[in-house]
C-alpha positions in Angstrom: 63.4 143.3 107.7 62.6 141.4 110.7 64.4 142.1 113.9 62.4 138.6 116.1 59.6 136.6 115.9 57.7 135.9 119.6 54.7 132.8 119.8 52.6 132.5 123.0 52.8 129.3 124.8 50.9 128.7 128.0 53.4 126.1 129.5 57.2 127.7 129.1 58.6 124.1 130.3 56.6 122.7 127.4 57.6 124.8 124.8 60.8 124.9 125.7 61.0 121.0 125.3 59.6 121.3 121.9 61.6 124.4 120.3 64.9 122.9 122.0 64.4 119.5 120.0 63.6 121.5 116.9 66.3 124.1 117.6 68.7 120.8 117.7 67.6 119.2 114.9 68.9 122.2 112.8 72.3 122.5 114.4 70.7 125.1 117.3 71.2 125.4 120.5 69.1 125.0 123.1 67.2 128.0 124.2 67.5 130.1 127.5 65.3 131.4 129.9 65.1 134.8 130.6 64.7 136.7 134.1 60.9 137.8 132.8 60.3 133.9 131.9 60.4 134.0 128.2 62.5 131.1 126.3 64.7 132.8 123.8 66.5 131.1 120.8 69.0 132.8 118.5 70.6 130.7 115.2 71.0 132.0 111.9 71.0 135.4 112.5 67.2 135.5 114.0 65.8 135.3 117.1 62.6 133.8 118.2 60.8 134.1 121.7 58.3 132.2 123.3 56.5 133.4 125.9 53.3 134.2 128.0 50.9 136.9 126.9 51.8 140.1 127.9 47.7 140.9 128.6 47.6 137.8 131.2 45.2 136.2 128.7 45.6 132.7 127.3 47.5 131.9 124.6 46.1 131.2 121.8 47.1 130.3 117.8 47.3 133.4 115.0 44.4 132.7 112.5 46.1 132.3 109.5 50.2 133.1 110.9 52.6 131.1 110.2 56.6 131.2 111.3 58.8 130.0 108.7 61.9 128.1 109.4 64.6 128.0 106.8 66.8 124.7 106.3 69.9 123.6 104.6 68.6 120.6 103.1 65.0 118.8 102.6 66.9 115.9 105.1 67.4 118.6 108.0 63.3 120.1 107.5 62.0 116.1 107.7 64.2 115.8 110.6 62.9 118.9 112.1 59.7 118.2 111.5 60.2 114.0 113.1 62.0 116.4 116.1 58.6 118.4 116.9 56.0 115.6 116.2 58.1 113.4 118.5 58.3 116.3 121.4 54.2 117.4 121.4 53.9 118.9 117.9 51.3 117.5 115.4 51.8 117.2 111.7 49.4 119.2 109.5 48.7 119.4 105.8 50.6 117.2 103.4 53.8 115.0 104.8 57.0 117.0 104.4 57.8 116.6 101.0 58.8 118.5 97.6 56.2 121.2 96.5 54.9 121.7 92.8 56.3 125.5 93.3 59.8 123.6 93.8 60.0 124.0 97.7 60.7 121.3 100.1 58.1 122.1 103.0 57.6 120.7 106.8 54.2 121.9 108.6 53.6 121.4 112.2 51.8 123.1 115.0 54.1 123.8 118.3 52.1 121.9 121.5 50.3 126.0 122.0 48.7 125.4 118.4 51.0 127.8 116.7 51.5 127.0 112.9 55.0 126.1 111.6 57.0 125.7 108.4 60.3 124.1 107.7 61.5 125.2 104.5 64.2 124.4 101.9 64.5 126.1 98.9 66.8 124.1 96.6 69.1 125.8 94.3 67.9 126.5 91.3 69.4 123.9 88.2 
């Protein structure tokens, strides 16, 4: 359904620090920087850019967004999330950790204050 995500960052070199250590930490690669400025990552099939505000405004969090990451294991989403707190990201809500709804969930915000998930859904028994 989804063809990319984008997040606005007001420091490129900054974000990209952060999304390449998460990127990593899931088997990505590192992302590249495009001719307009923009850090683009591709893995898995979707793409996600981070980049300046079009309008030349500051960038700022979406009230109640949130970009969900999907992971292959409840290991790879706590090393995700260890990967972003240790490059400028701050843990939110509850530690990662196994949901009553059966989900294995990671929250962070991105250094620009932009809300993220890691998610494993485990198969069910």
């Amino acid at each position: 359904m989804f063809s990319h995500l984008t997040v606005g960052s007001n420091d490129i070199p900054r974000s990209k620090a952060f999304y390449d250590a998460l990127f990593a930490a899931i088997g990505g690669k590192p992302g590249t920087i495009d001719p307009r400025g923009r850090a683009i990552y591709a893995h898995n099939g979707g793409l996600l850019l981070v980049l300046p505000p079009i309008d030349g405004k500051p960038a700022t969090p979406a009230n109640g967004g949130t970009v969900g990451f999907a992971m292959a294991s409840a290991e790879q989403a706590t090393a995700w999330h260890a990967a972003g707190v240790a490059n400028g990201g701050t843990s939110i809500e509850d530690p990662p950790g196994l949901r009553p709804n059966g989900l294995f969930l990671a929250y962070l915000r991105d250094p620009d204050g932009n809300k993220l998930c890691g998610m494993y859904r485990a198969p069910k028994a």
